[in-house]
N, C-alpha and C positions, 0 to 999 in steps of 0.2 A: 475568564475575563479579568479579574484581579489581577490574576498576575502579571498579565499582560500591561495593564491599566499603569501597573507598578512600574514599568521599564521606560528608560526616557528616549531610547532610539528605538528607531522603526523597527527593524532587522530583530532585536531583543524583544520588541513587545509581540514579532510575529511568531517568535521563538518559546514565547511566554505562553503565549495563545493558548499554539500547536502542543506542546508539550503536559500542558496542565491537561489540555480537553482531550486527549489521548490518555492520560493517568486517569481521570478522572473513568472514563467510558472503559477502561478496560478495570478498574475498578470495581467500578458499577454491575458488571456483567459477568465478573466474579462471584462478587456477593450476592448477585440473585442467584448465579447457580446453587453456592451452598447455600440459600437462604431456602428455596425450591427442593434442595436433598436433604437439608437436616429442619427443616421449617417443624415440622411436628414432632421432632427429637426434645430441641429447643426448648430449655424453661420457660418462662414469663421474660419476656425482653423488657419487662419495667423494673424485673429484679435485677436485672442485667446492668442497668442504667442504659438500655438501646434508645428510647425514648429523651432523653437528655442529649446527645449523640448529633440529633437531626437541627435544634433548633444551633447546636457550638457550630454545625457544619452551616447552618447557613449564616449565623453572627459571621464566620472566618471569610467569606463570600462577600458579605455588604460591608464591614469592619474596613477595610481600605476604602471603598467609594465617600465613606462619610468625612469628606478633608473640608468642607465650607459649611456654611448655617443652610443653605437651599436643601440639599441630599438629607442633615440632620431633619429638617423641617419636615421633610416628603416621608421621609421613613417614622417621625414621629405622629405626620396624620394617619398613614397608612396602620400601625399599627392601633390607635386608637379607635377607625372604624373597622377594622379585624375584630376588638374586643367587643365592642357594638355589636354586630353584625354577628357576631356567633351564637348567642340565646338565640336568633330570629331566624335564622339562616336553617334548614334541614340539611340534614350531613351527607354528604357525596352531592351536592350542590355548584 
C-alpha cells in the first residue's frame, strides 16, 4: 500500500500495488518455509536481532502514510492505548 500511496498516476500506483504485494507474499511464504525447516535449528532470534526486524518492517509500512498532523495524531493515540492496554490485555488476545 505505501508504495503504491507513493505513485502520483493511476497506472504506477496500480503498478506499485501489484508489485510490492506480490514481493512481499512470495517473500512471506518463503521465509515461513525456512522458518518451518530450520525453525528448531535456529538460535534465539533475539540474539539474531529477528525481533527488532518486525517492528523496522512495519515503521517502513506507516513511515510514508504519516505526511499531515491527522495520520501523526491517530498513530500517536494508537500507540499510546497499545502501551495501556498491554499490562491488561492476556496475550493471544
Amino acid at each position: 500500500m505505501a508504495a503504491a500511496t507513493a505513485q502520483e498516476a493511476g497506472p504506477e500506483q496500480r503498478r506499485g500495488f501489484w508489485l510490492t504485494g506480490m514481493g512481499i507474499w512470495i517473500g512471506w511464504s518463503l521465509a515461513t518455509v525456512i522458518g518451518a525447516l530450520l525453525g528448531d535449528v535456529m538460535a534465539d532470534p533475539e540474539a539474531l536481532g529477528l525481533d527488532g526486524a518486525v517492528v523496522a518492517a512495519f515503521l517502513g509500512l506507516l513511515w510514508p502514510r504519516l505526511k499531515a498532523a491527522e495520520p501523526w495524531a491517530l498513530a500517536v493515540v494508537a500507540a499510546l492505548v497499545t502501551v495501556i492496554a498491554m499490562p491488561v490485555v492476556p496475550a493471544g488476545c
